[in-house]
Backbone as CSV, one residue per row, in Angstrom:
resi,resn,N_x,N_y,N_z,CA_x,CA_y,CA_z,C_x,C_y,C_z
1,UNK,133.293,82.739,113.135,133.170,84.190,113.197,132.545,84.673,111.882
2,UNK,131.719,85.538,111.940,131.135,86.483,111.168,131.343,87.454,110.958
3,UNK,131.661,87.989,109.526,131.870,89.417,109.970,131.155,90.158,108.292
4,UNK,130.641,91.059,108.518,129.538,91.976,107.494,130.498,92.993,107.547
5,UNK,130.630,93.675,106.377,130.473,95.050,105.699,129.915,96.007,106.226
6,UNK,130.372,97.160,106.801,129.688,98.197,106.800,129.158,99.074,105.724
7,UNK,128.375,100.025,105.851,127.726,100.960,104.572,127.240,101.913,104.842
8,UNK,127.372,102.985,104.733,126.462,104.137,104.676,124.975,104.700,103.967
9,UNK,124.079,104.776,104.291,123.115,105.111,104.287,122.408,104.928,102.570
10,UNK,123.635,105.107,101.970,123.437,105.267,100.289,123.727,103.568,100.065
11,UNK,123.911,103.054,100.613,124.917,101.580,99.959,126.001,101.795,99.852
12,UNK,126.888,102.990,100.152,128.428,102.436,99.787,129.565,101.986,101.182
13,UNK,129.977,100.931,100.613,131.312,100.512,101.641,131.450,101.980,102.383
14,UNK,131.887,101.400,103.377,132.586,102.088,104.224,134.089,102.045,104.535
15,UNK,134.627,100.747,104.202,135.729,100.165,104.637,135.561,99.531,105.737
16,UNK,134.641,99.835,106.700,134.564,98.944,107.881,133.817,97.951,107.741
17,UNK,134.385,96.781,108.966,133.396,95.594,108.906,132.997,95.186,110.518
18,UNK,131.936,94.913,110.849,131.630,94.508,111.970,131.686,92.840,112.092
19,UNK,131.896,92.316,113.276,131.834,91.184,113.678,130.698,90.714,114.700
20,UNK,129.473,90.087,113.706,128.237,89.569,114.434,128.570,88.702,116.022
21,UNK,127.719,89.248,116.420,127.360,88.411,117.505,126.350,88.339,118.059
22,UNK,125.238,87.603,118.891,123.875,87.582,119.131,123.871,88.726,119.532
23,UNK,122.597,89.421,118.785,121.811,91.006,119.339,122.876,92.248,119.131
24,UNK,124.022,92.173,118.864,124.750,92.886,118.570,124.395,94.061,116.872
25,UNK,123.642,93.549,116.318,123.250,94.637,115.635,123.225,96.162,116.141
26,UNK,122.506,95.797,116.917,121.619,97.024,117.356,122.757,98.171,117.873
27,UNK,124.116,97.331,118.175,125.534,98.582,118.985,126.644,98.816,117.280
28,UNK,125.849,98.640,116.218,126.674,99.013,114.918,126.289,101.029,115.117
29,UNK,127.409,101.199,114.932,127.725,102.839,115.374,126.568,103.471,114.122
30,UNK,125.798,104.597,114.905,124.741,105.165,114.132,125.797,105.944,112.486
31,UNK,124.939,105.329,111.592,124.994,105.875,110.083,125.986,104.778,109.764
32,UNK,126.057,103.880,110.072,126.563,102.501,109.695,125.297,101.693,109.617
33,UNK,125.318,100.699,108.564,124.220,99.837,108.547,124.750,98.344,107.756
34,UNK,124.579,97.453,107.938,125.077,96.023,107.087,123.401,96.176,106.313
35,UNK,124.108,94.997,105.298,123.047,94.404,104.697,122.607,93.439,105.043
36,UNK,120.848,93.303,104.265,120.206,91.966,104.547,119.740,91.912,103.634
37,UNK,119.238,90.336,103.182,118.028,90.022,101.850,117.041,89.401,102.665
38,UNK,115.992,89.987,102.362,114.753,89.033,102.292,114.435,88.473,101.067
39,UNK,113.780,86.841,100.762,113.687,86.607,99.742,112.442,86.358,100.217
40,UNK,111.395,86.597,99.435,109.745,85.617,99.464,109.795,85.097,98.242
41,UNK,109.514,83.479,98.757,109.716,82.438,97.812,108.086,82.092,97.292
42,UNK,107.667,82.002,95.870,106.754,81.840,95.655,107.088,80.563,94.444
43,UNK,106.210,79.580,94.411,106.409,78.559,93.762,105.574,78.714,92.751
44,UNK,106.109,78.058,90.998,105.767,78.527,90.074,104.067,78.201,89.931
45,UNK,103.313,77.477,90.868,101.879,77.473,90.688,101.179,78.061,92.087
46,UNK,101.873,79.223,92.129,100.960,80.485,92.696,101.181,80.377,94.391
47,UNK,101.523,79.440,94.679,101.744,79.158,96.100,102.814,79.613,96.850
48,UNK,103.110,79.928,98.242,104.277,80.690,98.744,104.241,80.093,100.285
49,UNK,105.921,79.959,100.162,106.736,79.164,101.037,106.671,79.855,102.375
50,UNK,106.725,79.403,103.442,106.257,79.645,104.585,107.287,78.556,105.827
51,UNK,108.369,79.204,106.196,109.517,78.414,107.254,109.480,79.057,108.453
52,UNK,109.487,78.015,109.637,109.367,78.372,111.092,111.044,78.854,111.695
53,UNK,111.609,79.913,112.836,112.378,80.185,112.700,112.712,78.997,114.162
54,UNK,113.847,78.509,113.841,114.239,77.820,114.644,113.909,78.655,116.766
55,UNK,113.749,77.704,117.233,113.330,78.473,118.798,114.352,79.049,119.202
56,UNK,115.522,78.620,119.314,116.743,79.057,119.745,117.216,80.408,118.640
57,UNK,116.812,80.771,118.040,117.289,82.225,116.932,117.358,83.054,117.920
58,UNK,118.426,84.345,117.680,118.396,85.586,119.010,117.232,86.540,118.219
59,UNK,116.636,86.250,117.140,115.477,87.061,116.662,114.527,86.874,116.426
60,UNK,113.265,86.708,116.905,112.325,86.408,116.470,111.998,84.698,116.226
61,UNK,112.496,84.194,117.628,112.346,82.700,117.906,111.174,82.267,117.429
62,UNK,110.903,81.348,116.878,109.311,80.253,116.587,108.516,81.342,115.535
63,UNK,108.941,82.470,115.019,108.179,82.900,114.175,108.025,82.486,112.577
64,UNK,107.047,82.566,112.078,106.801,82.443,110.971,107.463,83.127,109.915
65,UNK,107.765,83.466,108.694,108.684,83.820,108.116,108.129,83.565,106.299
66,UNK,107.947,84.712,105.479,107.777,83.733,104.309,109.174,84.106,103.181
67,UNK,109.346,82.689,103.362,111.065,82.546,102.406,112.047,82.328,103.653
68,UNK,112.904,82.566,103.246,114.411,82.748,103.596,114.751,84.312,103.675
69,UNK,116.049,84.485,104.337,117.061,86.239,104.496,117.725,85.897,105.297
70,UNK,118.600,86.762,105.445,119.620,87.083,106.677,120.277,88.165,106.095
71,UNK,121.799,88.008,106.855,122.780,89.504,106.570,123.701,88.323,105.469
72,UNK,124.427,89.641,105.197,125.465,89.638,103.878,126.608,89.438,104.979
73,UNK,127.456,88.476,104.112,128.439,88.112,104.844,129.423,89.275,103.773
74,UNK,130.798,89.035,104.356,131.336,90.497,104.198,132.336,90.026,103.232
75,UNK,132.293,90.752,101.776,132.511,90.478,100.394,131.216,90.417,99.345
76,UNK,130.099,90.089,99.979,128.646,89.840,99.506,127.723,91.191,99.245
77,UNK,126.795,91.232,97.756,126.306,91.837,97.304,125.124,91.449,98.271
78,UNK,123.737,92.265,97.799,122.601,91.891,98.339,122.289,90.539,97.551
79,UNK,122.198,90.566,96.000,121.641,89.591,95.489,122.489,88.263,95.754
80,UNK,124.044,88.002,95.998,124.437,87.504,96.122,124.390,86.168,97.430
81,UNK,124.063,87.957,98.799,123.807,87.137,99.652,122.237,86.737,99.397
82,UNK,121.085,87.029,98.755,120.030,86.385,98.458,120.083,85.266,97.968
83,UNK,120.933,84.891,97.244,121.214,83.800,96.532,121.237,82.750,97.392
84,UNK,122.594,83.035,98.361,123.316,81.968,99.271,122.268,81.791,100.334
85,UNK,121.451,82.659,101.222,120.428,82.597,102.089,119.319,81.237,101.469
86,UNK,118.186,82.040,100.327,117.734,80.859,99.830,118.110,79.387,99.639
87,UNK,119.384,79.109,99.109,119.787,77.940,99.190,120.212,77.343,100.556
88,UNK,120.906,77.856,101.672,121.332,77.546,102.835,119.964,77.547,103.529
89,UNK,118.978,77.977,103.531,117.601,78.381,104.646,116.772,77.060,104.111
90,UNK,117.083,76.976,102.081,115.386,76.245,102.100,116.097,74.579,101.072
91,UNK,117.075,74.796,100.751,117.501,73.802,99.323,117.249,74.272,98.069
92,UNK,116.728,75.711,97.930,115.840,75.755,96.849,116.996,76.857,96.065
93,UNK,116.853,76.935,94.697,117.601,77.719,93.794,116.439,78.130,92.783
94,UNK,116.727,79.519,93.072,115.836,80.454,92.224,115.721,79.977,90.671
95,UNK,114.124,80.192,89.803,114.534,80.356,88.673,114.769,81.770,87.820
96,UNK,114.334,82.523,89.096,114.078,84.030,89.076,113.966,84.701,90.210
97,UNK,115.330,85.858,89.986,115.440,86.651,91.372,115.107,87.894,91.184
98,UNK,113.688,88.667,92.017,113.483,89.883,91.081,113.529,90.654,92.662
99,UNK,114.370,91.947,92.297,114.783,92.751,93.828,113.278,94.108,93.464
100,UNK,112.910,94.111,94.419,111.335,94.743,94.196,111.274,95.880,95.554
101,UNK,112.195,95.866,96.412,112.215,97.059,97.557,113.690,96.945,97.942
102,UNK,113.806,98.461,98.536,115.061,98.768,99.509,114.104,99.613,100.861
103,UNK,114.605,99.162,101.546,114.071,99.988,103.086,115.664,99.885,103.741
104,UNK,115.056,100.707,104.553,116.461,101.394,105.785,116.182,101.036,107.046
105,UNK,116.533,100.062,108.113,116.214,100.955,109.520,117.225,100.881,110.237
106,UNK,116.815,102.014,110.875,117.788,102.987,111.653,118.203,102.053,112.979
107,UNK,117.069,101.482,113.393,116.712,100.750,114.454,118.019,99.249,114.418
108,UNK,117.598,98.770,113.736,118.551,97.599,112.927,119.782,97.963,112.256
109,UNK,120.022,99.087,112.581,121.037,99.392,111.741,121.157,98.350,110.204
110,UNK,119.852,98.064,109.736,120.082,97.605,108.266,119.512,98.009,107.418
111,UNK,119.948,97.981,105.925,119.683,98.224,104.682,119.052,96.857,104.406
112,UNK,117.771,96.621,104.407,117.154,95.409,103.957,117.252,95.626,101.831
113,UNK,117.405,94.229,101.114,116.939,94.352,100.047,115.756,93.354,99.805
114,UNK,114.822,93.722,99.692,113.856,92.605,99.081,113.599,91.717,98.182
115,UNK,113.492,90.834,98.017,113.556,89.930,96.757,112.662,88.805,96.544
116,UNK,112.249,88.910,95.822,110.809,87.596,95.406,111.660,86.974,94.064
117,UNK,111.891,85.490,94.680,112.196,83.983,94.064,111.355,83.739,93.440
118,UNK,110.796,83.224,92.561,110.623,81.990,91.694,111.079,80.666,91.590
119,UNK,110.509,79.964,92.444,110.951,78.139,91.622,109.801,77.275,91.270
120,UNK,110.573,76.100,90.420,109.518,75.390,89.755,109.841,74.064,90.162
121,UNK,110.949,73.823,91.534,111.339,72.802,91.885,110.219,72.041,92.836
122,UNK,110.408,70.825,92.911,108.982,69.756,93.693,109.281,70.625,95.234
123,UNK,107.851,70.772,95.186,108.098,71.467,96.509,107.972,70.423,98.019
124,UNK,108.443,69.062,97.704,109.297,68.232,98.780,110.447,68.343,99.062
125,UNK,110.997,69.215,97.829,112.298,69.286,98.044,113.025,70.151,98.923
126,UNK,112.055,70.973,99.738,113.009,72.035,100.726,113.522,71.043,101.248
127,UNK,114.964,71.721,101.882,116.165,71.023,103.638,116.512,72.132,103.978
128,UNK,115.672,72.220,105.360,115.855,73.286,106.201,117.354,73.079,107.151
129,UNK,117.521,74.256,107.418,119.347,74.546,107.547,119.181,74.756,109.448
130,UNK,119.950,73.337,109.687,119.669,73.197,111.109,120.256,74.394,112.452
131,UNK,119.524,74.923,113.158,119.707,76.027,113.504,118.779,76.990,112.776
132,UNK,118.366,77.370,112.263,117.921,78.136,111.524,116.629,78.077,110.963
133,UNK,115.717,76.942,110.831,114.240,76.535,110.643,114.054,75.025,110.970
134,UNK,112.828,74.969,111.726,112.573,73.945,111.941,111.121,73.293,111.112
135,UNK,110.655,74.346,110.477,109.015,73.720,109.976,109.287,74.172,108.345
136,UNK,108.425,73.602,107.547,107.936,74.542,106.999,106.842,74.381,105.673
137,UNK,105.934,75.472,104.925,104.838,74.471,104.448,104.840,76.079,103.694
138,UNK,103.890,75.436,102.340,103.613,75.685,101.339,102.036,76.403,101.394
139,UNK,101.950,77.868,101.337,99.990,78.175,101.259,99.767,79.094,100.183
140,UNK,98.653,78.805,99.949,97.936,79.798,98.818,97.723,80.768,98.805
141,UNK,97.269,82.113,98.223,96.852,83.018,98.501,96.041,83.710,99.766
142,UNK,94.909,82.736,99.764,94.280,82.897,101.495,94.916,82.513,102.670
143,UNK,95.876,81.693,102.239,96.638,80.772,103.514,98.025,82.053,103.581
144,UNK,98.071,82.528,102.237,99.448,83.364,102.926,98.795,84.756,103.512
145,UNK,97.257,85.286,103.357,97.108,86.292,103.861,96.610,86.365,105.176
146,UNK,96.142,84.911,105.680,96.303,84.396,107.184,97.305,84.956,107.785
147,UNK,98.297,83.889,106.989,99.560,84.468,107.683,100.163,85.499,108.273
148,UNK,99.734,86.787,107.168,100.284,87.964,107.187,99.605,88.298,108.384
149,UNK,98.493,88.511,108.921,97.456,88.636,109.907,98.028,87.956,111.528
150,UNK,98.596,86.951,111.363,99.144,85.953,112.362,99.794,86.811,113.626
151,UNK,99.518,86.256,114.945,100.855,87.332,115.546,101.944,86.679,115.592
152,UNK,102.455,85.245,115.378,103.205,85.045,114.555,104.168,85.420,113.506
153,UNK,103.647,86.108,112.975,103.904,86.654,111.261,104.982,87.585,111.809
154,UNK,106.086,87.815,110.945,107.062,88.667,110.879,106.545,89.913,110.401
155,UNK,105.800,91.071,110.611,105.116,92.022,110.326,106.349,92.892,109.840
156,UNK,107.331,93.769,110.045,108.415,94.121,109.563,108.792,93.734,108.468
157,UNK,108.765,92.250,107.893,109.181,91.682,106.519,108.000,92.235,105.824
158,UNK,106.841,91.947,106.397,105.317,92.355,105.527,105.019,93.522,105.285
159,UNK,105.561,94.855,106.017,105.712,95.665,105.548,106.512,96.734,104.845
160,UNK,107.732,95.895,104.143,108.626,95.894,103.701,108.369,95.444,101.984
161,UNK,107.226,94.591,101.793,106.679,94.171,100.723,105.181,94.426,100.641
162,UNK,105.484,95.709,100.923,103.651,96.632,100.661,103.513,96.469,99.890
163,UNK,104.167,97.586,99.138,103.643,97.836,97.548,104.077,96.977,96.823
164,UNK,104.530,95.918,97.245,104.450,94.620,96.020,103.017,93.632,96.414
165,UNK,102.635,93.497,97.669,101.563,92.616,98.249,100.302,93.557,96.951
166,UNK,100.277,94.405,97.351,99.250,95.359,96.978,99.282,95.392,95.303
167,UNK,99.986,95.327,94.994,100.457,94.917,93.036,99.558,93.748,92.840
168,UNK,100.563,92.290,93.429,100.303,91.210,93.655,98.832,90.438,93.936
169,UNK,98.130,90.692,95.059,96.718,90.874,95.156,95.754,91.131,94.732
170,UNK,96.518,92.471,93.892,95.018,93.198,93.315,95.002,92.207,91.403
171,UNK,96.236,91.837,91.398,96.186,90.865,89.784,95.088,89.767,90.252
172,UNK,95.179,88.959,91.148,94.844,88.011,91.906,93.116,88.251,92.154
C-alpha cells in the first residue's frame, strides 16, 4: 500500500493522505493535490539520460521519459522524494540536485517539482527498477531534442522544463 500526503494548492499539508491506486489520481478531491518530482538526469559530459516506461505502467505505457519521477510517498519532501525516485528508477545518485520549476495541475491533481541531476557516475552503471523501466540510453543534445519532438516523448514533462530547455539551449 501506498499512501501520499495531501496539500493544498500553496504546498502545505493538509493532514490528509490518500491511498494510491492505478488511475486513481485523478478522484483526489478538487484543491487537494500530492506531490511529484521529476528529475532530468544529465551526465557530467553534456549528455542526458533517456528510460523507457515499463508497458504495463497505468501511465503512459512504453513512453519515453528523460530521467526518473514519481509521487512522494507520505512523510516525503519533494527533494527527498527526488532523491529516492532517481536512485530506485536509474541506480544513479546525484552529484547535484538543482529544483528549477514548480507547476500545478489541476487535472492530476499534482504539484509537480522539477529537478535536474547531475552525475559523473559510468554511465553503464544505470539498474532499471523492474516494473517501472525497461530500456534505457544516453543522447546528446540533438538526440535529446529528437526526443522532445517524438510522439513518444512525455510532452507534459517537456513542458514543464521550458524555461530551463530554453536557458539550456541557447548556452549550447
Amino acid at each position: 500500500m501506498e499512501l501520499w500526503d495531501l496539500y493544498d494548492i500553496n504546498g502545505n499539508k493538509t493532514g490528509e493522505t490518500w491511498e494510491r491506486k492505478p488511475g486513481n489520481y485523478v478522484d483526489i478531491p478538487d484543491g487537494r493535490y500530492h506531490l511529484v518530482a521529476d528529475i532530468l538526469v544529465i551526465h557530467k559530459d553534456g549528455t542526458f539520460l533517456l528510460t523507457k516506461r515499463d508497458p504495463r505502467k497505468d501511465f503512459l505505457p512504453g513512453y519515453w521519459e528523460p530521467g526518473a519521477g514519481g509521487a512522494a510517498q507520505q512523510g516525503e519532501d519533494p527533494y527527498e522524494c527526488a532523491v529516492r525516485e532517481l536512485f530506485e528508477e536509474t541506480g544513479l545518485k546525484a552529484d547535484s540536485m538543482e529544483l528549477v520549476g514548480r507547476h500545478v495541475s489541476e487535472y492530476y491533481h499534482s504539484l509537480y517539482y522539477s529537478y535536474v541531476a547531475t552525475v559523473s557516475s559510468d554511465k553503464d552503471s544505470v539498474v532499471l527498477q523492474e516494473g517501472e523501466t525497461t530500456e534505457y540510453k544516453w543522447v546528446d543534445v540533438e538526440g535529446f531534442k529528437e526526443y522532445m519532438r517524438a510522439d513518444l516523448s512525455m510532452k507534459d514533462h517537456i513542458k514543464r522544463y521550458g524555461e530551463y530547455f530554453e536557458k539550456l539551449f541557447a548556452e549550447i
